[in-house]
VOBA-1610 file (N, C-alpha, C; in pm, whole numbers, padded with zeros to 5 digits, always signed):
BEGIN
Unk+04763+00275+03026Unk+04820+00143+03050Unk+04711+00042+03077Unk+04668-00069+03012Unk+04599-00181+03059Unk+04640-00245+03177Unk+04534-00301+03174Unk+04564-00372+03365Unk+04518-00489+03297Unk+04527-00632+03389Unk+04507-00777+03438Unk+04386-00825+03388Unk+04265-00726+03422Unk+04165-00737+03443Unk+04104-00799+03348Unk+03992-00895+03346Unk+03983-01047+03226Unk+03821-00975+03180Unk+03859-00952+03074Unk+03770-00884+02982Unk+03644-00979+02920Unk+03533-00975+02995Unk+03413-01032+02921Unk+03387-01035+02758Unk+03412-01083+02688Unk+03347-01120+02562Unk+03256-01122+02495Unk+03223-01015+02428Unk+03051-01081+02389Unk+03044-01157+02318Unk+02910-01229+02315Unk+02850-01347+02190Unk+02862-01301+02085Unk+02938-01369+01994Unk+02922-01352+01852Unk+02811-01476+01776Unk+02776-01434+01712Unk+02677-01561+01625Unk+02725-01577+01539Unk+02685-01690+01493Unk+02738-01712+01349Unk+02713-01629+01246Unk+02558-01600+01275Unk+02484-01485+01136Unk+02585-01373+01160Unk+02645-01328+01265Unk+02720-01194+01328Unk+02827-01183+01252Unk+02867-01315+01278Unk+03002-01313+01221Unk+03015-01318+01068Unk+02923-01383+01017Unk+02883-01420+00848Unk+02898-01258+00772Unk+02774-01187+00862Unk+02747-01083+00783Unk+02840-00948+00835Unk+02914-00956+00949Unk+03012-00900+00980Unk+03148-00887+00860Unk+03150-01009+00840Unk+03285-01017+00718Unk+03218-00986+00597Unk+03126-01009+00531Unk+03063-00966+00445Unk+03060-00780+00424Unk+03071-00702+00586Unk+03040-00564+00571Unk+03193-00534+00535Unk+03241-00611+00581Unk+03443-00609+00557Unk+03451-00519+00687Unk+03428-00589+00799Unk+03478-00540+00915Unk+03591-00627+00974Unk+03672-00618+01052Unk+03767-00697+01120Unk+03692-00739+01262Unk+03752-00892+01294Unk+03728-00963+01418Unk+03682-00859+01538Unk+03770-00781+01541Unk+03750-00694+01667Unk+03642-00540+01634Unk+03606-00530+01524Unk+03517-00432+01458Unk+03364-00550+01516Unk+03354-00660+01452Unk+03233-00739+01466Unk+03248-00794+01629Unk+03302-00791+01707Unk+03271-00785+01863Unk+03249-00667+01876Unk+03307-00576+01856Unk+03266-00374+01936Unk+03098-00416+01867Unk+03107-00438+01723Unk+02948-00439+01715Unk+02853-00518+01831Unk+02958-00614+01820Unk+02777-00727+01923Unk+02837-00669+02051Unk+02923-00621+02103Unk+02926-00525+02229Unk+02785-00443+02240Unk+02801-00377+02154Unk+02664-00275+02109Unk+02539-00323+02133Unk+02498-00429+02060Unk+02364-00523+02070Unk+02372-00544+02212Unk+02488-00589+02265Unk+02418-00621+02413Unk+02378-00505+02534Unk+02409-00401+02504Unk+02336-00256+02546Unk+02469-00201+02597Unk+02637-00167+02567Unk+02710-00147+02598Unk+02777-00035+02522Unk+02801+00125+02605Unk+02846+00240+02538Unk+02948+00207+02439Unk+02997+00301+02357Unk+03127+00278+02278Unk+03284+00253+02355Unk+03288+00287+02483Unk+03418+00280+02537Unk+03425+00091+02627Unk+03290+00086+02670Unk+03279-00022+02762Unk+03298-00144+02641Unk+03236-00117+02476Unk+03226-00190+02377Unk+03330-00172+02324Unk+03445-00104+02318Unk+03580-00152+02274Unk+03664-00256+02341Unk+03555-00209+02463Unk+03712-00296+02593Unk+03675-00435+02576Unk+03587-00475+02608Unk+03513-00620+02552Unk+03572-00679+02413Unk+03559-00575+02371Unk+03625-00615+02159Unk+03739-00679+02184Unk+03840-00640+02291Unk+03972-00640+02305Unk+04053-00503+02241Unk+04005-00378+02243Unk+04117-00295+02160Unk+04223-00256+02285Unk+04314-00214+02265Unk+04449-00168+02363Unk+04406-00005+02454Unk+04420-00055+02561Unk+04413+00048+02695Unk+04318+00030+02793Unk+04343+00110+02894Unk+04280+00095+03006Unk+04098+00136+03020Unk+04066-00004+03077Unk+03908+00013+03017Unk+03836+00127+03071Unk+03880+00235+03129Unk+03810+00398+03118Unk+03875+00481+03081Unk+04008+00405+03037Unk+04073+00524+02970Unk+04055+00614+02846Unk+04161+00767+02842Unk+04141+00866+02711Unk+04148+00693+02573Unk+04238+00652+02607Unk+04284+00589+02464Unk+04153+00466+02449Unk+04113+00424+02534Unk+03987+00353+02482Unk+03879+00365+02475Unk+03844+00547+02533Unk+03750+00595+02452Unk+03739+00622+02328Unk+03870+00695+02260Unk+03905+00693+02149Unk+03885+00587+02068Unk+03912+00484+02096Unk+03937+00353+02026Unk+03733+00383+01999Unk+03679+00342+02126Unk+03534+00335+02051Unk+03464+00422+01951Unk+03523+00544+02015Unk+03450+00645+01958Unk+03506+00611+01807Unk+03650+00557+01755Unk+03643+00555+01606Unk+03608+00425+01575Unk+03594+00326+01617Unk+03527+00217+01618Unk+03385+00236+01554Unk+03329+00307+01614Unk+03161+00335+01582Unk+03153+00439+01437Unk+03282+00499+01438Unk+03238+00610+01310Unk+03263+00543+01158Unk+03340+00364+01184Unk+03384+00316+01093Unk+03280+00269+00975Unk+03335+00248+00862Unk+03186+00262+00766Unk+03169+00066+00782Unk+03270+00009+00777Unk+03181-00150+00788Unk+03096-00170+00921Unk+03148-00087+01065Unk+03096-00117+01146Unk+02916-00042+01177Unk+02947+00083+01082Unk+02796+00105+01087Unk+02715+00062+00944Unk+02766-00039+00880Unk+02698-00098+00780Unk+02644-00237+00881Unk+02738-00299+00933Unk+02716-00382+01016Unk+02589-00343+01138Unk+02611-00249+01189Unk+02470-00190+01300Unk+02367-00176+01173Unk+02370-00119+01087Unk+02260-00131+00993Unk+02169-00277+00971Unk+02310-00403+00961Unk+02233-00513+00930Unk+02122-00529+01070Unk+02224-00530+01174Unk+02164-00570+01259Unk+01999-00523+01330Unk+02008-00382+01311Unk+01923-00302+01345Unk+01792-00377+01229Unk+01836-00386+01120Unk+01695-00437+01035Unk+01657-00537+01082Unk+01744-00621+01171Unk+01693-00752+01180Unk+01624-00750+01336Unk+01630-00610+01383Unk+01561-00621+01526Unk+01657-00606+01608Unk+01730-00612+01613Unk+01881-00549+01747Unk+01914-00471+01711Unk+01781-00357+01779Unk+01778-00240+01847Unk+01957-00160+01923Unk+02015-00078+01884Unk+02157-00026+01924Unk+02135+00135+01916Unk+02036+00202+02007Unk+01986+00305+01998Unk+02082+00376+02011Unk+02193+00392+02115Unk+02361+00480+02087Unk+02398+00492+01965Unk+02398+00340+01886Unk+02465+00374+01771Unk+02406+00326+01614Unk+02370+00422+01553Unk+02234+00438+01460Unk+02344+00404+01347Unk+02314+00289+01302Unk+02342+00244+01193Unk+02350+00336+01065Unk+02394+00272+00900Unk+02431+00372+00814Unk+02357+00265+00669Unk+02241+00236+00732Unk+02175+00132+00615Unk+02229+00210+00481Unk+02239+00349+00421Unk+02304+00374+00255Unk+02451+00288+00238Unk+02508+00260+00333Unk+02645+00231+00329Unk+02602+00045+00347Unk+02536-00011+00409Unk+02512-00139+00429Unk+02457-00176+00307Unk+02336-00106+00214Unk+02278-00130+00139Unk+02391-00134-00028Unk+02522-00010-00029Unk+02634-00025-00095Unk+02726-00141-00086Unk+02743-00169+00032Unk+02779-00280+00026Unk+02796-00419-00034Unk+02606-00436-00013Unk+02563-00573-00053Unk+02523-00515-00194Unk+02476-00458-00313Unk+02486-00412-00375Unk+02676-00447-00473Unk+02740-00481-00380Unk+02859-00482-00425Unk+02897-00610-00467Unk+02846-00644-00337Unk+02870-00844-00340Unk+02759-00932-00411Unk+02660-00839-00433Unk+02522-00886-00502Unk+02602-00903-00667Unk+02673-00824-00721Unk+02757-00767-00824Unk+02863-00850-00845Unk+02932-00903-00729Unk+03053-00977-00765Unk+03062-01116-00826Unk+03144-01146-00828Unk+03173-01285-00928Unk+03183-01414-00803Unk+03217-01388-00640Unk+03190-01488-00549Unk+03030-01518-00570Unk+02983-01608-00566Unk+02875-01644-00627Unk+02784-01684-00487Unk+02902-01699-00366Unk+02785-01799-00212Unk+02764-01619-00192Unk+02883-01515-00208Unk+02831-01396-00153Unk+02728-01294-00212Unk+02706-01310-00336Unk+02667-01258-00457Unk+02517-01300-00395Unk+02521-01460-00350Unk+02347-01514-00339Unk+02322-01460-00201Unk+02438-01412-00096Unk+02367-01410+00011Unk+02330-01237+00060Unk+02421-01134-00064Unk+02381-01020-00092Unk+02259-01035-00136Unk+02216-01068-00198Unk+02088-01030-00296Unk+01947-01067-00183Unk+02005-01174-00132Unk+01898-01259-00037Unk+01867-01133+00065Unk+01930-01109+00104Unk+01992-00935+00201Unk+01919-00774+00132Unk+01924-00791+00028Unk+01882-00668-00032Unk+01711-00676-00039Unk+01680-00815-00052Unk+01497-00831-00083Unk+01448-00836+00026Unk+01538-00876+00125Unk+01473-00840+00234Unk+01415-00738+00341Unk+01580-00631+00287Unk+01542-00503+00315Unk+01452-00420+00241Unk+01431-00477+00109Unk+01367-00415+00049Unk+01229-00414+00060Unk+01182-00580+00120Unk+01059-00585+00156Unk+01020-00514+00261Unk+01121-00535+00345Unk+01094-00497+00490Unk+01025-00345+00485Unk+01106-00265+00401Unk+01057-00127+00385Unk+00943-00089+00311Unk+00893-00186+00253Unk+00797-00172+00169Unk+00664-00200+00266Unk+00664-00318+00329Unk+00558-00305+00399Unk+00559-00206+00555Unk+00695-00167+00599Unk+00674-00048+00679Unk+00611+00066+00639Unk+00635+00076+00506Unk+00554+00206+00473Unk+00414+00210+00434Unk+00344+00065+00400Unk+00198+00043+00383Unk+00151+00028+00562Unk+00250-00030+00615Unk+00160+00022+00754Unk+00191+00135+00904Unk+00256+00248+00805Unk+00244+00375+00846Unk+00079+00478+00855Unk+00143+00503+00995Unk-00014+00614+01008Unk-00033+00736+00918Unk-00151+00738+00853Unk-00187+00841+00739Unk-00234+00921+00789Unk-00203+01078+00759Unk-00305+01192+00813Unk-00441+01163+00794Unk-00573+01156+00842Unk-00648+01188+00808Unk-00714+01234+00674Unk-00668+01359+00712Unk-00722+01521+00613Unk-00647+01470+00513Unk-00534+01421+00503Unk-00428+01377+00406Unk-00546+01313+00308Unk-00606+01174+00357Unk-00667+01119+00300Unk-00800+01180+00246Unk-00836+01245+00297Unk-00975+01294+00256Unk-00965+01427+00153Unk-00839+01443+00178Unk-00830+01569+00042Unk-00822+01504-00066Unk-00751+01397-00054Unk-00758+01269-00180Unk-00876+01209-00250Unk-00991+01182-00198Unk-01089+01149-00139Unk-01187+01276-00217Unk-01177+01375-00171Unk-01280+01479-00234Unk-01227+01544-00354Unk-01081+01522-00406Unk-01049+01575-00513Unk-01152+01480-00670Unk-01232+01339-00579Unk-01270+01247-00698Unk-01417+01286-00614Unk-01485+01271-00462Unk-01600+01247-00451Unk-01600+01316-00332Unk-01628+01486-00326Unk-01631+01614-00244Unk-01730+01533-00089Unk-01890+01498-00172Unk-01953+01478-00104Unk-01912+01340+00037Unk-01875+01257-00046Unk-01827+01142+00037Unk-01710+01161+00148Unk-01624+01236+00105Unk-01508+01327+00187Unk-01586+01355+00340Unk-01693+01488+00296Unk-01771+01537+00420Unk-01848+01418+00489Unk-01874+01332+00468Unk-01947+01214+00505Unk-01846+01161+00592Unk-01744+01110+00537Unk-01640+01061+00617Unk-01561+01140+00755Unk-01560+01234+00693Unk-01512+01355+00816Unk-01589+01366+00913Unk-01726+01366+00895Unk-01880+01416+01012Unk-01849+01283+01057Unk-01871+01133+01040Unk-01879+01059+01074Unk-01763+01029+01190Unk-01608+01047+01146Unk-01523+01005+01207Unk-01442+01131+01281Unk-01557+01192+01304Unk-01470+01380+01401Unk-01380+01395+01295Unk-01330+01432+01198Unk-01223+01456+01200Unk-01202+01604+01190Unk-01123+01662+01267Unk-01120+01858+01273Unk-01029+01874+01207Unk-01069+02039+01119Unk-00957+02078+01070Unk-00966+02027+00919Unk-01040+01964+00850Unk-01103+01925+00710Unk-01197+02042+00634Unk-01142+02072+00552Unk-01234+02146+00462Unk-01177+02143+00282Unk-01306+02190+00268Unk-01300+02142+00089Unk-01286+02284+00028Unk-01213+02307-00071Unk-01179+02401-00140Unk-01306+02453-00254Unk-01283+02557-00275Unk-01402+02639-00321Unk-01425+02553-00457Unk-01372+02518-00565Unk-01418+02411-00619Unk-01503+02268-00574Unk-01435+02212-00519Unk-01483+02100-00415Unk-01628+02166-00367Unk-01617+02250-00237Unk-01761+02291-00208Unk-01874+02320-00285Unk-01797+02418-00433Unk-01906+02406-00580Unk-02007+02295-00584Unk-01885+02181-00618Unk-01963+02027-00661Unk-01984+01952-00520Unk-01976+02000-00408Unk-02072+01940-00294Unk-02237+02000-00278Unk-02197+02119-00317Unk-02333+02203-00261Unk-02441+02174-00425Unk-02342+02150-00493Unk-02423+02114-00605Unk-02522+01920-00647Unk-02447+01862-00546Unk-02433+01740-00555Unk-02587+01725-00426Unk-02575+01845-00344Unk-02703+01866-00233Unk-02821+01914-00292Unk-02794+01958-00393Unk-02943+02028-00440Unk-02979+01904-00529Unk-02883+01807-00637Unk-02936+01766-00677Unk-03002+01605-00627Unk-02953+01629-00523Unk-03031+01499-00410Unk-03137+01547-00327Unk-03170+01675-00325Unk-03295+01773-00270Unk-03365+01730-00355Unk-03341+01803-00542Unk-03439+01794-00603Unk-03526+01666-00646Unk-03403+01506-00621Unk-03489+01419-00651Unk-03597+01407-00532Unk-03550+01418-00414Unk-03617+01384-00300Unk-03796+01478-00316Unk-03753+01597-00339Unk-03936+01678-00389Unk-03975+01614-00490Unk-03907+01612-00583Unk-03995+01501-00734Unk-04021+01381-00682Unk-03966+01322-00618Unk-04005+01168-00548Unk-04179+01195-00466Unk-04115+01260-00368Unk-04225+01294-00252Unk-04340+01357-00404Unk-04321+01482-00492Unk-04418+01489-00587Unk-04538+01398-00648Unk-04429+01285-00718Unk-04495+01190-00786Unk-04610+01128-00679Unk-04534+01082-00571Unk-04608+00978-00449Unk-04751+01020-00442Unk-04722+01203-00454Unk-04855+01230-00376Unk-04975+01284-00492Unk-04941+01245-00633Unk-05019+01220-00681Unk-05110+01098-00695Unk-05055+01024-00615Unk-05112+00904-00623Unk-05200+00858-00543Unk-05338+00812-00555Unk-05467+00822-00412Unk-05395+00701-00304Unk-05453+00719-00240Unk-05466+00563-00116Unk-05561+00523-00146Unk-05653+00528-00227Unk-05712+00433-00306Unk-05647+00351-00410Unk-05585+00469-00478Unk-05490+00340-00625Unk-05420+00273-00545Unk-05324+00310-00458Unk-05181+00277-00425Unk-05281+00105-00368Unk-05396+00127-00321Unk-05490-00038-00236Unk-05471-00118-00366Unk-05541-00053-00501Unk-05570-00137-00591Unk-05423-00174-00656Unk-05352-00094-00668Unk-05212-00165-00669Unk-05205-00117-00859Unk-05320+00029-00892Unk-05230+00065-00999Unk-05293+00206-01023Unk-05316+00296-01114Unk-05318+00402-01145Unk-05449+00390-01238Unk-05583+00497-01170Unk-05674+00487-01216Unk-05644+00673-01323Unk-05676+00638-01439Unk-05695+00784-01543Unk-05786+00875-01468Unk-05705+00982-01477Unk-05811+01097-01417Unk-05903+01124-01544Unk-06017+01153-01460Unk-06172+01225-01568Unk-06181+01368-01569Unk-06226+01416-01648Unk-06265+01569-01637Unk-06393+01586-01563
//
């Protein structure tokens, strides 16, 4: 049985409400949502919505609990959640938000059609640069890295600790091979030099040896 008791309201926004009807939720679906945004369980966020029963009651837990399982209302937590209102209880269903607008992006209403699409590039961006500035393994990178330039890999690894890096018996082939042949210039270098007097090297060229 409901009681008297004068039920707080949450803020709806305009964007709330815009993209609320857009998910094809009803009036009282898009309050249980911004119930949510304002940090309020599913039962405390029905009662606010206005749904019927007593605000701790079996029947208006119920009410939330199917409130939240509804597909506009977690297309709707989807919008919201992309846009930064955080509703950690209730984890949105962005495949179903993203069907949605996808739908209206499609349709022949033309203000909803522009304000789907506007909606879809955004999510689309949004995810695009979340994933360029995701943390990369390491080793991830450096196996990448030595599959083109073995030696540079180990360079990078010694330099930046990184543990737990190693190069595969190919790879090590053309590292250990890539060491000798930077050994061998280094003796032919030092070779040549020391044919050369500290006398020429003064005069600044190469006197012919005599017999």
């Amino acid at each position: 049985m409901d009681t008297d008791e004068v039920r707080d309201k949450p803020r709806l926004t305009p964007e709330l409400l815009e993209y609320g009807e857009l998910c094809g939720c009803t009036e009282k679906q898009i309050a249980f949502a911004a119930a949510l945004i304002e940090g309020n369980n599913y039962t405390e966020a029905a009662w606010r919505a206005g749904y019927a029963g007593g605000r701790d009651s079996v029947q208006m837990r119920s009410a939330g609990s199917s409130a939240a399982r509804a597909k506009p209302v977690q297309a709707l937590i989807a919008w919201a959640e992309s846009r930064g209102l955080g509703i950690p209880d209730a984890p949105g269903d962005m495949d179903e938000l993203v069907r949605i607008l996808w739908t209206h992006a499609r349709s022949k209403d033309k203000q909803a059609s522009i304000k789907a699409t506007a909606e879809l590039q955004r999510i689309e961006r949004e995810e695009r640069e979340a994933k360029s500035n995701q943390f990369r393994d390491p080793i991830e990178a450096l196996n990448e890295i030595a599959e083109v330039m073995p030696a540079l890999a180990v360079i990078l690894a010694t330099e930046n600790n990184v543990q737990g890096f190693q190069l595969n018996d190919e790879q090590r082939q053309a590292y250990e091979g890539f060491r000798r042949k930077i050994a061998l210039e280094y003796l032919n270098e030092q070779r040549s030099r020391a044919l050369i007097s500290p006398e020429t090297k003064a005069n600044g060229h190469i006197e012919e040896a005599t017999a």
